[in-house]
C-alpha positions in Angstrom: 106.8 179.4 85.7 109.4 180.9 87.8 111.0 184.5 88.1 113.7 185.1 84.9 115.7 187.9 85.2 115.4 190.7 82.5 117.6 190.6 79.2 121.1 191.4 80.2 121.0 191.2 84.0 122.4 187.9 85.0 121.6 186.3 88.3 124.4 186.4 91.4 124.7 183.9 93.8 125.1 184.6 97.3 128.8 184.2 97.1 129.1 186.1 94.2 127.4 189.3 96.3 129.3 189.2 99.2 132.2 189.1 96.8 130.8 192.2 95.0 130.2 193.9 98.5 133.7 193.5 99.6 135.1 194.2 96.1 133.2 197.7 96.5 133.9 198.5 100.4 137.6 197.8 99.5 137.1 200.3 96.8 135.7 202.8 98.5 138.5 201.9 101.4 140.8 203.2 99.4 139.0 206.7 97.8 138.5 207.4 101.6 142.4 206.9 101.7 143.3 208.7 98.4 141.0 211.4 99.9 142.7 211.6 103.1 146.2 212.3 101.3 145.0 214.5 98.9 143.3 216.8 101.8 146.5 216.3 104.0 148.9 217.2 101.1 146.5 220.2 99.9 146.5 221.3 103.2 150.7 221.4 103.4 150.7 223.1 100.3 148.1 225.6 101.6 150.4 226.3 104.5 153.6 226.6 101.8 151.8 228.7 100.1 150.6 231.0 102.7 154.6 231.5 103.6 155.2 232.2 100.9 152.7 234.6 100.9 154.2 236.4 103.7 158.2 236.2 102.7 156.4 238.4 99.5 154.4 240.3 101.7 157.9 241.2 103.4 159.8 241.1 100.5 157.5 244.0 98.9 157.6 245.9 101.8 161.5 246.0 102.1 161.5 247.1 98.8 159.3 250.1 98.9 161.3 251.4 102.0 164.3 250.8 100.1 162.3 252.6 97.1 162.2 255.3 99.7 165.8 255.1 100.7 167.0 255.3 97.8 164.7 258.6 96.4 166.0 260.2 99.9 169.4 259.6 98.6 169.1 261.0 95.3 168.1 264.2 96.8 171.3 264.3 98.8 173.1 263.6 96.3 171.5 266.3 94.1 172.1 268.9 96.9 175.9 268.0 97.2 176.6 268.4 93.7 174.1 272.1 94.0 176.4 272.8 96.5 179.6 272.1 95.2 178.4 273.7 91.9 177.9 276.8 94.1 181.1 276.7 96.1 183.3 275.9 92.6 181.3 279.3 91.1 182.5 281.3 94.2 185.7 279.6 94.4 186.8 280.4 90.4 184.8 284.1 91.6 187.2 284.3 94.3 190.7 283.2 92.2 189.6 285.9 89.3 189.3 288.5 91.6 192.9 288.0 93.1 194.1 287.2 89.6 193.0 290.9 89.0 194.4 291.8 92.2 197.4 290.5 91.3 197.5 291.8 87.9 196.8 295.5 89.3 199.5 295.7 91.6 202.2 293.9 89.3 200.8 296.8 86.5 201.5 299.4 89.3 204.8 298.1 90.6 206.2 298.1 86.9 204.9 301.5 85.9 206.6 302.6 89.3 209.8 301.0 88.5 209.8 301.9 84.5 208.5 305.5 85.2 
């Protein structure tokens, strides 16, 4: 005669609604809130890693100009050693030519002396 709710579905009272309602905007209370701290703390680790970002950005570019440094330095230091290379040639050039000198006028003075 009257209205019977469908197998399964049970009937609420008014008191058992409101409770429902409240159960459910308490809930959703609290998923805003977890919401809110997850987008604060994504957003702080955002910032972090956009520092980060930069100290890297530096970091790289430090390195390459030392990079640079240092293949400047390399070619100094392979011109010093061309030079001093060059200088020891003329410098053993030099002490074998007044070793001969030497030798020549010690070979004279004792062919003078002996004969």
């Amino acid at each position: 005669p009257g209205f019977a709710p469908a197998a399964g579905f049970a009937v609420m009272s008014g008191d058992t609604l409101t409770t429902s309602y409240q159960d459910a905007e308490e809930a959703l209370s609290r998923a805003k809130l977890t919401a809110e701290r997850t987008e604060r703390v994504g957003a702080h680790v955002l910032g972090t890693l956009g520092d980060q970002r930069q100290q890297l950005l530096g970091a790289a570019d430090g390195l390459e100009a030392a990079d640079h440094e240092l293949g400047r330095t390399k070619q100094t230091i392979s011109d010093l050693f061309a030079r001093l290379a060059r200088r020891r040639r003329c410098l053993i050039g030099t002490a074998a030519v007044l070793a001969l000198i030497a030798a020549v006028l010690l070979y004279w003075k004792l062919r003078n002396a002996f004969g």
